[in-house]
C-alpha positions as CSV (number, residue, x, y, z in Angstrom):
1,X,-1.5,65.3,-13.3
2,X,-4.1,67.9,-12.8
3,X,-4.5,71.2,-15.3
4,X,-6.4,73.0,-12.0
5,X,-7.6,72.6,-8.4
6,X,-11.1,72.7,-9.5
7,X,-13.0,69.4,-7.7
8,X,-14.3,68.1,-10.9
9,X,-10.6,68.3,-12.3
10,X,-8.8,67.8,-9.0
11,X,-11.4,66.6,-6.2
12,X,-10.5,62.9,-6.3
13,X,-6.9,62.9,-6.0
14,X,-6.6,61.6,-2.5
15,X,-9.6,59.1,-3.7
16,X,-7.2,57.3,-6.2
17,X,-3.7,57.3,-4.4
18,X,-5.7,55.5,-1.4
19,X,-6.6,53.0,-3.7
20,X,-2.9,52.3,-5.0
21,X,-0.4,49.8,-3.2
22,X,2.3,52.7,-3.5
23,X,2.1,56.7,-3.1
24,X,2.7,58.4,-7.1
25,X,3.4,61.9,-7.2
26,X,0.6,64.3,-7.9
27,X,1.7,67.2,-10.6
28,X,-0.2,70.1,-10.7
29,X,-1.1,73.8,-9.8
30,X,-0.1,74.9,-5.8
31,X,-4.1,74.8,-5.0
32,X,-4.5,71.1,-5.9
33,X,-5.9,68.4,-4.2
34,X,-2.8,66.2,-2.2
35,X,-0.7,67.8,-4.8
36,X,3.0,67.1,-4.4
37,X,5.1,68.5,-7.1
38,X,4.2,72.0,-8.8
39,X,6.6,72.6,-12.1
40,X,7.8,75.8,-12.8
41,X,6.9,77.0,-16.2
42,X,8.0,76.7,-18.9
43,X,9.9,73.4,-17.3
44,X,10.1,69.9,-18.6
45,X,10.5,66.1,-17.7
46,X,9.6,63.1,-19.1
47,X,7.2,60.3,-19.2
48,X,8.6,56.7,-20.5
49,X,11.0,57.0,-23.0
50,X,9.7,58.9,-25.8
51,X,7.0,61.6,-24.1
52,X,8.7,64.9,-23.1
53,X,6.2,67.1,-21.0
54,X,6.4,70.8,-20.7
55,X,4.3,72.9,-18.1
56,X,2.7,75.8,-19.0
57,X,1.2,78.1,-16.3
58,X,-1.9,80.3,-17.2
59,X,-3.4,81.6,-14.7
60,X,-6.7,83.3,-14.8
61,X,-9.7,80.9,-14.9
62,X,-8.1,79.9,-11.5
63,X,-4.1,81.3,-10.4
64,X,-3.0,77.8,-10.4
65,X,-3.9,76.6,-13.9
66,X,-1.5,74.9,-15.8
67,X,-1.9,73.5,-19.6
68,X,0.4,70.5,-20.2
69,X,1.8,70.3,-23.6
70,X,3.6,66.8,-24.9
71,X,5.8,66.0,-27.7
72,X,6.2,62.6,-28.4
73,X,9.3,61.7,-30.3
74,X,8.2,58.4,-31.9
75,X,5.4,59.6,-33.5
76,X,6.1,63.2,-33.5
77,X,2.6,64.0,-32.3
78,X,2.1,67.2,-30.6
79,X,-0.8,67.8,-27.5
80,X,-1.8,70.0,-25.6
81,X,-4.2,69.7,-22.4
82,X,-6.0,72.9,-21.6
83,X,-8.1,72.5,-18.4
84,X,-10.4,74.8,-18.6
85,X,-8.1,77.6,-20.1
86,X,-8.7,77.2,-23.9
87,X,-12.1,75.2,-25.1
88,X,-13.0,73.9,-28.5
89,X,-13.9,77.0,-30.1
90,X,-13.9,79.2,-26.6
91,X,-12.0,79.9,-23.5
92,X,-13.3,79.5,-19.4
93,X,-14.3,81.8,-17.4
94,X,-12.0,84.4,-15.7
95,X,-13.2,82.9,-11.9
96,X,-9.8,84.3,-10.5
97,X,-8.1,86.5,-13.1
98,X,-8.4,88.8,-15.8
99,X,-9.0,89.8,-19.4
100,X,-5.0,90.5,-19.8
101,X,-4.0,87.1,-18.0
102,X,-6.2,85.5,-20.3
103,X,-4.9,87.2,-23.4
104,X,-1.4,86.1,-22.2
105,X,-2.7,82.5,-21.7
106,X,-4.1,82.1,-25.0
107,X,-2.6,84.3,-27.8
108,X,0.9,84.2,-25.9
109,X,1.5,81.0,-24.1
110,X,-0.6,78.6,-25.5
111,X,-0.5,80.4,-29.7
112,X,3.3,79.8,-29.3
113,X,2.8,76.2,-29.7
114,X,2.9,74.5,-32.9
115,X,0.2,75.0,-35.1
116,X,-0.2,71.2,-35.4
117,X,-0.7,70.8,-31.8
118,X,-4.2,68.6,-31.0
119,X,-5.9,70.7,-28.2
120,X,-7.8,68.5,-25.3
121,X,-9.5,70.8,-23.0
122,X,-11.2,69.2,-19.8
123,X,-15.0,70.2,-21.0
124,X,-17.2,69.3,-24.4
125,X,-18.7,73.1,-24.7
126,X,-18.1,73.3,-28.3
127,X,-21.4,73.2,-29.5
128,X,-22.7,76.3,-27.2
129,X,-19.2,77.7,-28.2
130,X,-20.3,77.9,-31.8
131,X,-23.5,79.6,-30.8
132,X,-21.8,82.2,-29.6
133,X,-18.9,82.4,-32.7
134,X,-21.4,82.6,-35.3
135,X,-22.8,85.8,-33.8
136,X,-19.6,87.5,-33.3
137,X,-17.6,86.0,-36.2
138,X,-20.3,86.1,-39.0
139,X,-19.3,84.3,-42.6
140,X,-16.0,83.0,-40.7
141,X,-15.6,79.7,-43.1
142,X,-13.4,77.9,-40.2
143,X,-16.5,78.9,-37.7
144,X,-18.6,77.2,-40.5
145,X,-16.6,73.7,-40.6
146,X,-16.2,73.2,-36.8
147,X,-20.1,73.9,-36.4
148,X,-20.9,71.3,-38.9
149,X,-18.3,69.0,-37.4
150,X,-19.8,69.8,-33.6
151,X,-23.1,68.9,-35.1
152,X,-21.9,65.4,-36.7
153,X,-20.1,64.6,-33.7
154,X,-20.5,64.0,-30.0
155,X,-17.2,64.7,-28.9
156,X,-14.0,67.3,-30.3
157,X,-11.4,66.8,-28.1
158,X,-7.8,66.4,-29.6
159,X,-10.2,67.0,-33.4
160,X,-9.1,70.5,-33.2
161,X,-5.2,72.0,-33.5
162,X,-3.5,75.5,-32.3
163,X,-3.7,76.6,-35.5
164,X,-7.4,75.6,-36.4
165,X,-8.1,77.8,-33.0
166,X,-6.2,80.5,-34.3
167,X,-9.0,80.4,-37.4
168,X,-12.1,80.2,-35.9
169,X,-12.0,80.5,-31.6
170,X,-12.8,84.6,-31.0
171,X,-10.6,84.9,-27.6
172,X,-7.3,84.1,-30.1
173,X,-8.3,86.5,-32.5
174,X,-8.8,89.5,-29.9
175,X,-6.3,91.5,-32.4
176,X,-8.0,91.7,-35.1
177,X,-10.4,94.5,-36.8
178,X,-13.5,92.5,-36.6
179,X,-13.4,91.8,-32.9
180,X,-12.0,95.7,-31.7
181,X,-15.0,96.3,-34.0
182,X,-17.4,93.9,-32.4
183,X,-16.1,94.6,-28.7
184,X,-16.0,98.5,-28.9
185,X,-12.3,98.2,-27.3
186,X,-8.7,98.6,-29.5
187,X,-6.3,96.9,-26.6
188,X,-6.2,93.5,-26.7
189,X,-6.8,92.7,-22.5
190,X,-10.0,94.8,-22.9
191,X,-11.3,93.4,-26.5
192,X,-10.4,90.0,-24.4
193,X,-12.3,91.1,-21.3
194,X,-15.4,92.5,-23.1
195,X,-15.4,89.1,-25.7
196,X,-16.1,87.3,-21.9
197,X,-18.2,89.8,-20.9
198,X,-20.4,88.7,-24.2
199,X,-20.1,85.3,-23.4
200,X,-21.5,85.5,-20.0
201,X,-24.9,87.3,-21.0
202,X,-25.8,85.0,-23.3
């Protein structure tokens, strides 16, 4: 299962299934490496007997990502795997999209999980993340505790929920006062945009 055709996400696909007695299929975005099998979104199916998968497409970092969410009905845990859509405290770039597919991505798609749901993006950024949240979100207490957890800890993956996002990660909080105020913009696509804009410099 890939989240993206990038090659560091999707570049040894045809590496593996040469390596395997028998062909598996090869879920992911249209652009994919060897890819076989594209869900549509929003559709399901399920892996073993207890994991239920659902794809979610969101494009903008590339027109082909898609975040896989899974619910696992023994244990009732809850994950999602972003890609390089939603970081630890941030979001990727916009390489083939925009500020309103992004918006959609995150504070539509992906904030319509459940708040409980353990976020796994494909990259460790969350420490220049913070950097970056501390300037626009000032005195933001959940800002505060994942810095000192990113600073006590090598690696956040699956640390960090939905709802912990909601709290402290600036691109799902593009409708709210303090970022129209920080961004100059009232519309969420363009507070979005301009937040990545912010990024980029620096």
């Amino acid at each position: 299962m890939n989240t993206h055709h990038h090659w560091d996400h999707a570049g040894g696909n045809k590496k593996i299934l040469s390596s395997l007695p028998s062909q598996i299929p090869v879920i992911g975005g249209a652009d994919c490496e060897a890819v076989t099998k594209t869900p549509p979104h929003n559709s399901t199916f399920s892996i073993g007997k207890n994991i239920q998968v659902t794809a979610l497409h969101t494009p903008c970092h590339t027109q082909d990502s898609i975040c896989w969410f899974m619910e696992d009905s023994k244990t009732n845990e809850r994950v999602v795997f972003t890609g390089d859509t939603l970081f630890i405290g941030g979001c990727g770039k916009f390489f083939e999209g925009n500020g309103a597919e992004m918006h959609k991505a995150l504070n539509e798609v992906l904030a319509g999980l459940p708040d409980d749901t353990k976020v796994y993006p494909g990259h460790e950024y969350t420490k220049s993340n913070v950097k970056f949240l501390k300037k626009v979100l000032p005195g933001n207490e959940a800002v505060d505790t994942l810095e000192k957890f990113a600073d006590d800890n090598q690696q956040t993956q699956g640390k960090f929920t939905i709802g912990q996002e909601k709290a402290h990660n600036a691109f799902m909080r593009v409708h709210t006062d303090e970022m129209k105020k920080v961004t100059g913009e009232t519309e969420p696509a363009a507070v979005m945009a301009k937040l990545r804009e912010m990024k980029n410099a620096g």
